[in-house]
Each structure stands twice: as structure tokens, then as C-alpha cells.
C-alpha positions in Angstrom: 87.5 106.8 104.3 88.8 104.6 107.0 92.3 104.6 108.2 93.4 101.3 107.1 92.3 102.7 103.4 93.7 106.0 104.2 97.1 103.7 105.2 96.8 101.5 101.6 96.5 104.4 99.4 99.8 106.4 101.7 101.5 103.0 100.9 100.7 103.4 97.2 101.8 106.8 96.9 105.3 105.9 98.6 105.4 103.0 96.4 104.7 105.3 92.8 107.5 107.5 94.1 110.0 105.4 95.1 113.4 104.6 93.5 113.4 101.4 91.8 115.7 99.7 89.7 115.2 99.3 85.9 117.1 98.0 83.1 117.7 100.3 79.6 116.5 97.6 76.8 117.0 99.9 74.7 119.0 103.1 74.3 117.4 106.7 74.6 117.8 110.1 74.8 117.4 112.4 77.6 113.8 112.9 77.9 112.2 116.3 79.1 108.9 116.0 81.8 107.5 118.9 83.6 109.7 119.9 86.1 112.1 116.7 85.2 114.6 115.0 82.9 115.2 111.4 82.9 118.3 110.0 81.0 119.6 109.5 78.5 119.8 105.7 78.6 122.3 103.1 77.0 120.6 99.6 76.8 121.7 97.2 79.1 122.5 99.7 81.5 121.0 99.6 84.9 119.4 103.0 86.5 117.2 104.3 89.8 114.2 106.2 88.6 110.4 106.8 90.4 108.4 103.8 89.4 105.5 105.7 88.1 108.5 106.8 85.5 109.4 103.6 85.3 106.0 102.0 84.7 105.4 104.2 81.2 108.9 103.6 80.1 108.4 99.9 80.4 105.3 100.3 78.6 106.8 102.4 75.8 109.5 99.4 75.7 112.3 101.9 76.8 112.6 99.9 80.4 112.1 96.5 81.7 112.3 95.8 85.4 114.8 93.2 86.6 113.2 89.8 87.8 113.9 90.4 91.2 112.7 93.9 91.4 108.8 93.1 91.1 106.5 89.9 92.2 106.0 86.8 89.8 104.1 84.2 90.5 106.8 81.9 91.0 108.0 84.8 94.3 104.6 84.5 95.4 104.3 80.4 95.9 107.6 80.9 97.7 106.3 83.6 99.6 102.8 81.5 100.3 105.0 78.4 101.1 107.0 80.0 103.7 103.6 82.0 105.4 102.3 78.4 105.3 104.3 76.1 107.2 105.1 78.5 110.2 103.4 78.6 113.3 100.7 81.3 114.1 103.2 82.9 116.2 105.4 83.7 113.7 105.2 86.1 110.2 107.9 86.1 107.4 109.3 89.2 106.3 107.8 89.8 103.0 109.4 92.2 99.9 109.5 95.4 100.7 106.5 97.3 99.1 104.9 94.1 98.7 101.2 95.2 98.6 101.6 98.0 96.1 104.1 95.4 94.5 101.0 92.8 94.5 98.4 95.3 93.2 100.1 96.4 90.0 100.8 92.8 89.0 97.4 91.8 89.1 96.3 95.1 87.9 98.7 94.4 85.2 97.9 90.2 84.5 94.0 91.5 84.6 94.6 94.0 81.7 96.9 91.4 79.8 94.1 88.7 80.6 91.9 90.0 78.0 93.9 89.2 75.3 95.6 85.8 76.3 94.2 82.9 77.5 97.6 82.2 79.3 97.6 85.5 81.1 94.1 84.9 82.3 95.6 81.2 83.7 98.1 83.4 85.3 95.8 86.1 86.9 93.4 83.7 88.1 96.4 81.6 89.7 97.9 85.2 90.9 94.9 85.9 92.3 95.0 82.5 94.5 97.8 82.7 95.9 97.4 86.4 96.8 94.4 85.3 98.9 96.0 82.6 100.5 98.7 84.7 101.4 96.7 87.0 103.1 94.4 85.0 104.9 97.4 83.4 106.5 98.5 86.5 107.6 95.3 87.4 108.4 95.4 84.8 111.1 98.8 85.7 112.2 97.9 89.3 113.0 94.7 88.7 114.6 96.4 86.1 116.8 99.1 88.4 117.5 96.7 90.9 118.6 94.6 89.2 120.9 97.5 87.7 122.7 98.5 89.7 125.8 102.4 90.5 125.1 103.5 91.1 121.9 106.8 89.9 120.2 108.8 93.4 118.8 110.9 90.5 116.3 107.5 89.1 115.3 106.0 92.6 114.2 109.1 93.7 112.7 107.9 91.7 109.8 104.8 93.1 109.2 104.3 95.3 106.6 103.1 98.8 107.0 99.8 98.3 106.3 99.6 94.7 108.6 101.0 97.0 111.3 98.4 99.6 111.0 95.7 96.4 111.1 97.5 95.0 114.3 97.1 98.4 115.8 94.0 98.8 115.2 92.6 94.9 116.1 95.1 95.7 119.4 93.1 98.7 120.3 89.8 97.6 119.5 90.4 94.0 121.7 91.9 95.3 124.4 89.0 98.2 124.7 86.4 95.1 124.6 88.6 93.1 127.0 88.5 95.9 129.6 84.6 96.1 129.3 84.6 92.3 130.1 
């Protein structure tokens, strides 16, 4: 496994157990894991738990996360929009956990694509502007790398797993620029 992978999956990990905010649409009682109790919840109330919690109450319709918690589509074309009309030289700051963020909602569109003709539209649009997103960035980063100073503002908007990249496309050009 390579160390960007190694990097991803860390990210994902953090991501499953990380606080995040959900919304009670409906009420329940306290409910009893291994080694954990969650609730009770009153609906319409708002409440912190691990989002791998979160995810299977959302799915047993106990939770729903608010719009501005998790990535849409309409987030990512303002997202893309933003990447797109800056210069190489500079990166937006994206939502935090945005990769993990990114990979459940197509995870999540593909699975619901099956059934819906709609969500198919959705994923495949998803799917778009995911890759447009990235290859922007991709640009940015190697661009970043190759150049001989390096901006601390600029790379304070990298993600964790763009920063790992940048690291290691630093590395790797300056070692091939010293055997030049």
C-alpha cells in the first residue's frame, strides 16, 4: 500500500469517527451499542454523534443530516466554480473532510442509482464535477510543487490528503532537479 493510500484510508477513518451534526426526525429512545449509548432523541432536535452512528441512524430514518453538513451537488458546482476561475497559483479552501465527504455521496448516489433513473442523472453529474474538481487541483498542486518557493497561505488550503500529494511530488522533483 502506498502512502498516499495509507493517507486516504487515515482520512476516512477520522472522517467515520468524527462528530458531526444530525437532526432527530423523529423521536427515540436511548439506544444501547457495545460499549455505547446514544440518546434518547426528540425530533427536531439537533445532536453531535460519530458519523458512522449517524450514517445507520439516517438509514433507519431516526437521523437526517442538515444540508450544510454533507456535499450536494449544488456545493460541489460552487466548489468547481470557485477552483475554476482562480489562477494556478492559488487553491480554495474546500469543506472540511471533503474527500471522505465526496466518497460517501457517490457511494451513496451509486447505490440509489439502481433504482432511479434521476439518481443515476445525479451520480453521473456527481461524478463530473468530482473529476473536474480534482483535476483542477491536480494542476494546482503539481504547479505548486515544482515551483521553487512555496506559499505557507496557498497550502493552508490543501486538504490533508493534497498536502501529503504536494509532499510527495515536492520530494520526488526536487530529488530529480538535483540529479539534473
Amino acid at each position: 500500500m502506498s502512502t498516499n493510500e495509507s493517507s486516504i484510508e487515515d482520512t476516512d477513518f477520522i472522517f467515520e469517527n468524527s462528530p458531526v451534526k444530525v437532526i432527530a426526525a423523529r423521536n427515540s429512545p436511548k439506544i444501547e451499542l457495545v460499549g455505547i449509548d446514544i440518546g434518547p432523541f426528540e425530533e427536531g432536535n439537533e445532536y453531535s454523534i460519530k458519523f458512522w452512528i449517524a450514517k445507520q441512524l439516517e438509514k433507519a430514518g431516526v437521523m437526517r443530516f442538515p444540508e450544510e453538513e454533507m456535499l450536494d451537488v449544488t456545493r460541489l458546482i460552487r466548489i468547481q466554480y470557485h477552483e475554476r476561475i482562480q489562477s494556478v497559483s492559488q487553491v480554495s479552501s474546500l469543506p472540511e473532510m471533503f474527500y471522505p465527504k465526496l466518497r460517501y455521496l457517490l457511494g451513496e448516489l451509486k447505490v440509489s442509482s439502481r433504482n432511479s433513473v434521476e439518481k443515476m442523472r445525479e451520480h453521473e453529474k456527481v461524478k463530473w464535477l468530482s473529476q473536474d474538481i480534482i483535476t483542477c487541483r491536480l494542476k494546482k498542486i503539481v504547479s505548486l510543487a515544482s515551483a521553487s518557493d512555496h506559499i505557507d497561505q496557498v497550502l493552508r488550503n490543501l486538504t490533508v490528503e493534497e498536502r501529503k500529494l504536494y509532499e510527495d511530488l515536492r520530494r520526488i522533483i526536487n530529488e530529480w532537479k538535483a540529479k539534473i
